[in-house]
DSSP file (Angstrom, degrees, kcal/mol; ACC not computed):
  #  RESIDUE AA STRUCTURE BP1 BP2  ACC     N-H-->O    O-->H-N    N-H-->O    O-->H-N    TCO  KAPPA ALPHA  PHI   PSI    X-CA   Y-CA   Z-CA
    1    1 A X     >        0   0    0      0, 0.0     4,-2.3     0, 0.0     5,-0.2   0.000 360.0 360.0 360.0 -45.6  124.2   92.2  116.3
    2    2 A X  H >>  +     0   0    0      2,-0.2     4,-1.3     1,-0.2     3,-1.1   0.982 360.0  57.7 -64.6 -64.7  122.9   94.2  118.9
    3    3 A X  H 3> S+     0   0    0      1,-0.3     4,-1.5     2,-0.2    -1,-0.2   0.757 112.0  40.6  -1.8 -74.1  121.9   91.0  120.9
    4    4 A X  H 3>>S+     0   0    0      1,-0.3     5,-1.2     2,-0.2     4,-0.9   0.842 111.8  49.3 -71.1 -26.0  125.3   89.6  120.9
    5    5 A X  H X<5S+     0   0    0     -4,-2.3     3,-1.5    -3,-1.1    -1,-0.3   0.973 113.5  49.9 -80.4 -31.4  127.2   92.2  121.5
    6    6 A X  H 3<5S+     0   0    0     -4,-1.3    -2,-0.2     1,-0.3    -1,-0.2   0.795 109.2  52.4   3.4 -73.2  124.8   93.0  124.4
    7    7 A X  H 3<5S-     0   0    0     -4,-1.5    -1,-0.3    -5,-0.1    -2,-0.2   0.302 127.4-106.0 -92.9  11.4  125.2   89.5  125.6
    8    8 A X  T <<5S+     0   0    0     -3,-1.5     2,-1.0    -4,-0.9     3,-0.3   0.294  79.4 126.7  97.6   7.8  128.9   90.1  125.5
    9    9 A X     >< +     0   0    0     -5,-1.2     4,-2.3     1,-0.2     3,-0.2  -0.255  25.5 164.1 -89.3  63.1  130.2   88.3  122.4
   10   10 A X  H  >  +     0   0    0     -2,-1.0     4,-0.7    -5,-0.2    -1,-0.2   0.497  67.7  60.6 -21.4 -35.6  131.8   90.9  120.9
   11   11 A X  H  > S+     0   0    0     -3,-0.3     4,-3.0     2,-0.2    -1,-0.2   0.728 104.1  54.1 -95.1 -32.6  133.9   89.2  118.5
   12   12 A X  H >4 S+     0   0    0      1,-0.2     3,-0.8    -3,-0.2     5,-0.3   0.943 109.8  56.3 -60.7 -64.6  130.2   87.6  116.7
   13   13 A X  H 3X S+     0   0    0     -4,-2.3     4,-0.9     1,-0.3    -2,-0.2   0.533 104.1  48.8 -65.6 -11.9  129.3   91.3  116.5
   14   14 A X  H 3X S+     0   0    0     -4,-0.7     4,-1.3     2,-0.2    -1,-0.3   0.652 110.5  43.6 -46.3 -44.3  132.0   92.1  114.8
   15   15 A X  H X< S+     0   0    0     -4,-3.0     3,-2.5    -3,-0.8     5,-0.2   0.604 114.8  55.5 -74.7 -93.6  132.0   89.5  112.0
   16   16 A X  H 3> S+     0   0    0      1,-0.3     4,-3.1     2,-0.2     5,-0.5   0.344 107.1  47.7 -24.4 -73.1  128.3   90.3  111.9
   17   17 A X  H 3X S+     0   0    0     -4,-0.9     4,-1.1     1,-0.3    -1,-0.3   0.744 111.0  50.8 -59.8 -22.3  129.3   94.0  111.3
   18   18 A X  H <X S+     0   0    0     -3,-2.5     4,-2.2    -4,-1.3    -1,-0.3   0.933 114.2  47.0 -72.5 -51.3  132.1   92.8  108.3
   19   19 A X  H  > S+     0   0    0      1,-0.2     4,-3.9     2,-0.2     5,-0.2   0.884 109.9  50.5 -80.5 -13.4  129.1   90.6  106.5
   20   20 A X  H  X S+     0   0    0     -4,-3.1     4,-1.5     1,-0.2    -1,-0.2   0.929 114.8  49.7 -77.6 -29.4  126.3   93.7  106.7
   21   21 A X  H  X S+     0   0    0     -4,-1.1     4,-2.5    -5,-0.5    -1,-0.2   0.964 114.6  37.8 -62.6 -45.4  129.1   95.7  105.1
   22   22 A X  H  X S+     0   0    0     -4,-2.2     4,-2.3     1,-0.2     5,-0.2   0.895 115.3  59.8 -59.9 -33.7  130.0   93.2  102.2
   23   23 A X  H  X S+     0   0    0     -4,-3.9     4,-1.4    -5,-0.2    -1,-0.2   0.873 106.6  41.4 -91.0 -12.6  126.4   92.7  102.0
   24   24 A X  H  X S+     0   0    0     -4,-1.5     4,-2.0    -5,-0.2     5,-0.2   0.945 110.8  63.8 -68.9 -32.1  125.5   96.4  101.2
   25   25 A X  H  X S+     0   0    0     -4,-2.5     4,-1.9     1,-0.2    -2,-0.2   0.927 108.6  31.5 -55.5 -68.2  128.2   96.3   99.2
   26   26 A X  H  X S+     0   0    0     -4,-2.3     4,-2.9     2,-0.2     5,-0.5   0.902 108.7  70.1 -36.4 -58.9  127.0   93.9   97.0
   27   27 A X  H >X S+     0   0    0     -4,-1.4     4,-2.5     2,-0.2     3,-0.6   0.928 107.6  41.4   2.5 -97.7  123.3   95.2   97.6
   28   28 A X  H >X S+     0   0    0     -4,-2.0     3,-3.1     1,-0.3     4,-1.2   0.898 105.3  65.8 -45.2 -74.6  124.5   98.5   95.6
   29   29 A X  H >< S+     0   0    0     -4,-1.9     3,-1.3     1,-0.3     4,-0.5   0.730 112.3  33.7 -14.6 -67.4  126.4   96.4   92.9
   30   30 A X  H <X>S+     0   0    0     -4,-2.9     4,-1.8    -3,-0.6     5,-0.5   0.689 111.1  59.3 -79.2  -6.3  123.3   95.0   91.8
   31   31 A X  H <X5S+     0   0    0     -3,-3.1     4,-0.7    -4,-2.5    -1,-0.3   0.789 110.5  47.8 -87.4 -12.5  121.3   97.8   92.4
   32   32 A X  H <X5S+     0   0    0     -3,-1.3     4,-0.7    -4,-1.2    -1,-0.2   0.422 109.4  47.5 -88.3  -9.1  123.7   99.6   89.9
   33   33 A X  H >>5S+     0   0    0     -4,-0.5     4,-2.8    -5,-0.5     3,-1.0   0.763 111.7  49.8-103.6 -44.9  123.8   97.3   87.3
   34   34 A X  H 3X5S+     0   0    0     -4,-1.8     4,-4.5    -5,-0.2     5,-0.2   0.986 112.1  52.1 -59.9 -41.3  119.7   96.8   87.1
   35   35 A X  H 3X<S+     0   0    0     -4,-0.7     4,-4.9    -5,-0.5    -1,-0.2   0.841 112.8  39.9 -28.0 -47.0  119.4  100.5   87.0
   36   36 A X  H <X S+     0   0    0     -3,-1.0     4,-1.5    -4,-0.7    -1,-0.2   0.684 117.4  54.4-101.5 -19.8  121.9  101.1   84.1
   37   37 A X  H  X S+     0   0    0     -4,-2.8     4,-1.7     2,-0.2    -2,-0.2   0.983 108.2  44.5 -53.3 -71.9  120.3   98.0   82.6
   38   38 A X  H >X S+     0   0    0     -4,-4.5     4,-1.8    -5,-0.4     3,-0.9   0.975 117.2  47.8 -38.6 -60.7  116.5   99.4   82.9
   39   39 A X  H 3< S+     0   0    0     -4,-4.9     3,-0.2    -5,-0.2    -1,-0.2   0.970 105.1  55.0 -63.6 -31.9  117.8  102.8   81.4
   40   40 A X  H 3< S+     0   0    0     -4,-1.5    -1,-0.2     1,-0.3    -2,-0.2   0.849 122.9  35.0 -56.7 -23.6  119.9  100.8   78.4
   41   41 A X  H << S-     0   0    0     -4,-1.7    -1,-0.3    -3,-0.9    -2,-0.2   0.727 115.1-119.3 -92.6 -36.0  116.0   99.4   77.9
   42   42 A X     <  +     0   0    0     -4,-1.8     2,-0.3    -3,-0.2    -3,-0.2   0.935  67.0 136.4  26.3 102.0  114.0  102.6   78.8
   43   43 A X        -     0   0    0     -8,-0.2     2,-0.8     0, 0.0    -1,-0.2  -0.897  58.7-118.0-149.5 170.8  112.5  101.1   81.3
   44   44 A X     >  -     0   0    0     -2,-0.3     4,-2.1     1,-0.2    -9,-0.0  -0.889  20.0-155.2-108.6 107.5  111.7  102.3   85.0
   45   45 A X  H  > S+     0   0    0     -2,-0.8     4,-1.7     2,-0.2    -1,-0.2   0.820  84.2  53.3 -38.6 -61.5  113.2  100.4   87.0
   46   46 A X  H  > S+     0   0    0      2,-0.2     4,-0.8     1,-0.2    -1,-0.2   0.901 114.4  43.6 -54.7 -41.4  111.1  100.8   90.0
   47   47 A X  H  4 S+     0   0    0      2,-0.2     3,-0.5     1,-0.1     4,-0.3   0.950 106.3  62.0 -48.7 -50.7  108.1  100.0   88.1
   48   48 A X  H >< S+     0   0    0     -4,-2.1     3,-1.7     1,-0.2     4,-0.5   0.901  94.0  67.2 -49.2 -86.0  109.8   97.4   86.6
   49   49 A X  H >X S+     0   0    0     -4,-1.7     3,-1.6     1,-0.2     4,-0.6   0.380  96.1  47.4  14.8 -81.5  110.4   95.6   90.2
   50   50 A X  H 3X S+     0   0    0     -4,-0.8     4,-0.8    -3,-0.5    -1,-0.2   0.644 113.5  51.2 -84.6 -16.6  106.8   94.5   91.3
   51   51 A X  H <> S+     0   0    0     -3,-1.7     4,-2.2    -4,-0.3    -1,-0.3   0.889 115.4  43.0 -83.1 -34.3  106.2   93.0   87.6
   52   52 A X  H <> S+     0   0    0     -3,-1.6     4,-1.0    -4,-0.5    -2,-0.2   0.667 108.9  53.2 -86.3  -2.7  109.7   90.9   87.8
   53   53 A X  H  <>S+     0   0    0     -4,-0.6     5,-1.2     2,-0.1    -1,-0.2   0.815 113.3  49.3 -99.0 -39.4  109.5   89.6   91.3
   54   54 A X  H  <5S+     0   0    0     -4,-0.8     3,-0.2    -5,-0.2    -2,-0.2   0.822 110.9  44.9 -67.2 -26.9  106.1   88.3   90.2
   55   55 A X  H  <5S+     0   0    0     -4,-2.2    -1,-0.2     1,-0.2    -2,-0.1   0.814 120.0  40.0 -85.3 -21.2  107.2   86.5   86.9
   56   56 A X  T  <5S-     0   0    0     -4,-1.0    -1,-0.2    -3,-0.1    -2,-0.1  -0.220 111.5-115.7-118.0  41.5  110.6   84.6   88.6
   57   57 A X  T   5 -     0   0    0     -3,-0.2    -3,-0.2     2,-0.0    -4,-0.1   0.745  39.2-166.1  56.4  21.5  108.9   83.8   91.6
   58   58 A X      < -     0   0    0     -5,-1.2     2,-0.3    -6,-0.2    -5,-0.0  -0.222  34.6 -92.5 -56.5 165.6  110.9   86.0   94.2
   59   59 A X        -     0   0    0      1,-0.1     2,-0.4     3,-0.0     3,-0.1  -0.573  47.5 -91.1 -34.5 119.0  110.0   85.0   98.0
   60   60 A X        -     0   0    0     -2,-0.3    -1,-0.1     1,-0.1    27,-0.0  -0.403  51.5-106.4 -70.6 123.5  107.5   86.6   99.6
   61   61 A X        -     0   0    0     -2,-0.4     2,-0.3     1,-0.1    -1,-0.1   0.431  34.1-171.9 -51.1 141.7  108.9   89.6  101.5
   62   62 A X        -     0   0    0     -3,-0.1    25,-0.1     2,-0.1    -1,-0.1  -0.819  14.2-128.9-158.2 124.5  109.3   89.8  105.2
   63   63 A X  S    S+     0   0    0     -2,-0.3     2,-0.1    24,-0.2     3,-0.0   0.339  70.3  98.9 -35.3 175.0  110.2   92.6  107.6
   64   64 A X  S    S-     0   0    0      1,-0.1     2,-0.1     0, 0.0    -2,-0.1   0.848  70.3-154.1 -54.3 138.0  111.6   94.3  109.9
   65   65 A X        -     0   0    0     15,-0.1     2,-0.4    -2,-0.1     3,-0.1  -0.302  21.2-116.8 -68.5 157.8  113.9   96.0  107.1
   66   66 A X     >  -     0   0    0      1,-0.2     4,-2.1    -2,-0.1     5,-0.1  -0.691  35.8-173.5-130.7  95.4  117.0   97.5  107.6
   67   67 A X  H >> S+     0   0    0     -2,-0.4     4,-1.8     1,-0.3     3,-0.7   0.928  81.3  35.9 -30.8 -97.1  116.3  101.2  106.7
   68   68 A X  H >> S+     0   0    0      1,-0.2     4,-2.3     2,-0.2     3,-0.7   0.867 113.5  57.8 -50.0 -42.7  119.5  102.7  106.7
   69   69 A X  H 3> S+     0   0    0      1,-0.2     4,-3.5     2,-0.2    -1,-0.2   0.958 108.5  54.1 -20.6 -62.8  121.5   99.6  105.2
   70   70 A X  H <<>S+     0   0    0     -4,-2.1     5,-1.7    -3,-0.7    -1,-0.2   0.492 104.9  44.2 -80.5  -8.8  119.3   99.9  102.6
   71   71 A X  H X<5S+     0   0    0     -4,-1.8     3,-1.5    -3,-0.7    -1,-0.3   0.895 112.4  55.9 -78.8 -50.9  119.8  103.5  101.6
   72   72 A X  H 3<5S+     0   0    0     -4,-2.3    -2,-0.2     1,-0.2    -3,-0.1   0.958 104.6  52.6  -8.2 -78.5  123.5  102.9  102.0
   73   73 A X  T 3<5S-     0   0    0     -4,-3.5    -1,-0.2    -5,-0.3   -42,-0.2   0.727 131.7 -90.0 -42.0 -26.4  123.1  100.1   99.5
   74   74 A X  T < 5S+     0   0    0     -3,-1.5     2,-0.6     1,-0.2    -3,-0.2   0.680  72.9 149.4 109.1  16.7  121.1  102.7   96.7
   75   75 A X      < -     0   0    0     -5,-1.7    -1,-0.2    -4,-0.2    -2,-0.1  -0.772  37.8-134.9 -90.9 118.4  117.8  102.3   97.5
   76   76 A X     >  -     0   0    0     -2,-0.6     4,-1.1     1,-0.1     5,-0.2   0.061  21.9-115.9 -94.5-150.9  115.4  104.6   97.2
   77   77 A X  H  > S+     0   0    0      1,-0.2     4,-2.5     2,-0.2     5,-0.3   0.862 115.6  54.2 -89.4 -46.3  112.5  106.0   99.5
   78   78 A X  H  > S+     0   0    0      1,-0.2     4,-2.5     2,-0.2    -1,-0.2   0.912 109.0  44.2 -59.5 -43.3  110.0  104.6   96.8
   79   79 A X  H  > S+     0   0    0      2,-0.2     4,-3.7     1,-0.2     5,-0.3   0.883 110.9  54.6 -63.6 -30.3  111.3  101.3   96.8
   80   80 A X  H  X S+     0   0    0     -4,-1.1     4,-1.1    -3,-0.3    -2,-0.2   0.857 113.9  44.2 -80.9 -33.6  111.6  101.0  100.8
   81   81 A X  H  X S+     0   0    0     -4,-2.5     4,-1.9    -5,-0.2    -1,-0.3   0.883 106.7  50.4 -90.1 -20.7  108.3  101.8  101.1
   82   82 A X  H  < S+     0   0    0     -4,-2.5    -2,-0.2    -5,-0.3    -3,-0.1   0.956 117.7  56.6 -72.9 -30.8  106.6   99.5   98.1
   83   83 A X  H  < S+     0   0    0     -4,-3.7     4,-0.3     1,-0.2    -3,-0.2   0.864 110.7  36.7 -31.9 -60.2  109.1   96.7  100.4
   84   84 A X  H  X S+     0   0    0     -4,-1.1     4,-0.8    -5,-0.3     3,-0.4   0.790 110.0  60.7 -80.9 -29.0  107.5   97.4  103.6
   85   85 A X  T  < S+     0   0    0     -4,-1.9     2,-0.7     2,-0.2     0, 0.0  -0.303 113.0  44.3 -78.1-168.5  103.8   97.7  101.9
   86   86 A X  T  4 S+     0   0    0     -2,-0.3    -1,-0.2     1,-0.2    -2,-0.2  -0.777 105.8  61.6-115.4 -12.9  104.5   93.8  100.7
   87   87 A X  T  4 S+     0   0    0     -2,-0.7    -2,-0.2    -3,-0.4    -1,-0.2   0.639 107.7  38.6 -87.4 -18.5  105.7   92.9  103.9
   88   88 A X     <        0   0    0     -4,-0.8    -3,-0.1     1,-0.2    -4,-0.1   0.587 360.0 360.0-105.4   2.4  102.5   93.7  105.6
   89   89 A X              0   0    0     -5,-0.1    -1,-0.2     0, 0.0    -2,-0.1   0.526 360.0 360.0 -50.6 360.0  100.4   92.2  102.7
């Protein structure tokens, strides 16, 4: 975002800046539903994570993060760091 706007294509950084909102938005949506999922299970959710990305095959993680998005979105400080520790695995 910064790039373009930078390089003076405002109007890209602006749809850029509409999809990072829709995509926290969503972001949180699921991060609310596995949560209330995990507790309807008693389960921990974070815990949960490292075991489910490993059984459906998630895609191996890659950095730079986007910190603040992702607290926005409902993540917390435990998660953001087991995120960034798998990105430099």
């Amino acid at each position: 975002r910064a790039k373009l706007a930078q390089a003076g294509d405002e109007q890209a950084a602006a749809i850029l800046d509409i999809i990072l909102r829709d995509e926290v938005g969503h972001v949180a949506l699921g991060n609310t539903w596995y949560r209330w999922l995990c507790d309807q299970q008693q389960l921990d959710a974070i815990a949960l994570y490292p075991e489910l990305a490993e059984d459906y095959r998630a895609p191996r993680l890659r950095g730079p993060f986007n910190i603040p998005a992702r607290l926005a979105a409902g993540f917390h400080a435990e998660e953001i760091d087991y995120l960034q520790r798998q990105a430099q695995s």
